[in-house]
N, C-alpha and C positions, 0 to 999 in steps of 0.2 A: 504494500500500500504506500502511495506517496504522500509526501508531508502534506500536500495541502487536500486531496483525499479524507486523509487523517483529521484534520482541522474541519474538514466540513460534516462528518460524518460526527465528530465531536461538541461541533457546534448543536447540530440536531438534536441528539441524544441531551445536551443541555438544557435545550426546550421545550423538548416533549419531558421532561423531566419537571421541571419548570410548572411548565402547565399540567399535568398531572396533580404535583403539588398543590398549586393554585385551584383546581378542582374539589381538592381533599379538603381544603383549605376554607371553601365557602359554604361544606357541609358542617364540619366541626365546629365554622365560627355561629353558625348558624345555632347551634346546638351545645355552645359554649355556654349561654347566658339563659337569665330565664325566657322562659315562650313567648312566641308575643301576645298577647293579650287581647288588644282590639282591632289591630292592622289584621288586614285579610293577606296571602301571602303573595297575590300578584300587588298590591300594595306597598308592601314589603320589599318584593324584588325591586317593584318603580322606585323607593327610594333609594335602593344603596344603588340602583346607576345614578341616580342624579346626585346623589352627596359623592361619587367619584369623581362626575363633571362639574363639582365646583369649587372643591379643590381638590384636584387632582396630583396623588403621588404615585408616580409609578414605584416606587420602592418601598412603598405602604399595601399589604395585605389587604383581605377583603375583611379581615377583623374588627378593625378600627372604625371601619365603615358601618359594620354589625353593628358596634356599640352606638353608634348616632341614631340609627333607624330604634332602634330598643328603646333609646332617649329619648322620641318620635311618639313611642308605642306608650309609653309611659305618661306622656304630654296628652296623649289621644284619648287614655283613659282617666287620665285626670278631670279631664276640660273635653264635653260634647262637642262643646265650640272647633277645637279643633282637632279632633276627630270627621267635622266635617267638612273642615276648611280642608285636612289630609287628603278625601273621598274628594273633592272637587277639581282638588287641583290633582291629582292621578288619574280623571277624567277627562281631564284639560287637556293633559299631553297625552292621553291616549287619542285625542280627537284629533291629532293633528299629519292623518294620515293614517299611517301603522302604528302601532302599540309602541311605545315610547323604550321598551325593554328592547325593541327588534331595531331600534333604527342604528346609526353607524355611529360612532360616535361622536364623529364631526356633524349629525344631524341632531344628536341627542343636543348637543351644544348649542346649534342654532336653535331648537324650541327653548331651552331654556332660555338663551339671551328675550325672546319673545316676552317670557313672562317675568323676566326677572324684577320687576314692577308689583309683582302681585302679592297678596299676604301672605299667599300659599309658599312661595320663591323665598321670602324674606324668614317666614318663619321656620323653613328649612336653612336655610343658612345661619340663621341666630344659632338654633339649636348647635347644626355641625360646627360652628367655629368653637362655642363654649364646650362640645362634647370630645371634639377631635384635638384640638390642641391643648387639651388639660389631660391628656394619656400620655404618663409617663414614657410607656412602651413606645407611645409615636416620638417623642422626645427625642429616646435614645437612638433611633431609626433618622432622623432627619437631623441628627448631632448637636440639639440643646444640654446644654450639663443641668437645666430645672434651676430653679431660684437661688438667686445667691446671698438671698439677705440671712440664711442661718449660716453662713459659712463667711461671714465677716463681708457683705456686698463685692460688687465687680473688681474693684480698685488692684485688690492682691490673688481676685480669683477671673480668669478668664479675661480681662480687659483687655489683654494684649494680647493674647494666644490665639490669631486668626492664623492658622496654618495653610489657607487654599490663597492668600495673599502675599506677594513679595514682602519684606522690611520694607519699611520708609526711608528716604535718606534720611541725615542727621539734621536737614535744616528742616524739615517737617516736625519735627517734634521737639518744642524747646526746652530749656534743661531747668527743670524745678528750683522755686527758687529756695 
């Protein structure tokens, strides 16, 4: 076999690996947490594609996602209110064509931009920003070190340590007085 042979046949096997995992991955998440409650499961599905498209990490699991929709489910059964405002707007974008789960993703993206005006839009996103970036676990995945006010503030922790950044020269940073 030749090296580049090799390399491609290795690439493959990496993604069908991958995506296997990734498979495995939105059973367990699915099944990680408690049930959901009041969300129906094509409901369900509709939101963790849309909390993918809008903020999207490729290097975030379909977990993290899990736990926003669950945070969704929880909102839903808290508040009819919005349990219905959930139902209307997963109706929204299913009107807009094909079922919102089936479209591409740069199609999913364009209905969204659509409504991103709407309650429905805004209170998925409220949710996902407070649900998703207050996960330790996404933290450690997108290289936050989490708060530094118990570890004496930035000053002596992290303030300087941007490692994907050149040094500055020495006229950029003037010398304490």
């Amino acid at each position: 076999m030749k090296r580049r042979e090799f390399l491609k046949v290795g690439a493959l096997v990496v993604v069908g690996t991958a995506a296997a995992a990734s498979v495995a991955g939105i059973a367990s998440a699915a099944q990680a947490g408690p049930p959901l409650t009041t969300l129906e499961p094509h409901q369900a599905e509709t939101l963790l594609k849309m909390t993918h498209r809008i903020f999207p990490h490729k290097q975030l699991g379909d977990a993290p996602y899990w736990n926003v929709v669950r945070d969704l489910d929880t909102a839903a059964k808290a508040d009819s209110a919005v349990a219905k405002l959930i139902g209307e707007g997963v109706e929204k974008l299913d009107s807009m064509g094909k079922r919102f789960i089936e479209l591409t993703e740069k199609k999913q993206t364009a209905a969204l931009k659509q409504i991103e005006s709407s309650a429905f839009f805004q209170k998925v996103r409220s949710v996902e920003l407070q649900s998703l970036y207050s996960d330790p676990s996404v933290w450690k995945v997108l290289g936050y070190q989490g708060p530094a006010y118990k570890f004496g503030g930035y000053i002596h922790r992290g303030f300087d340590d941007l490692a994907w950044l050149p040094n500055p020269p020495e006229s950029a940073s003037p010398k304490p007085a």
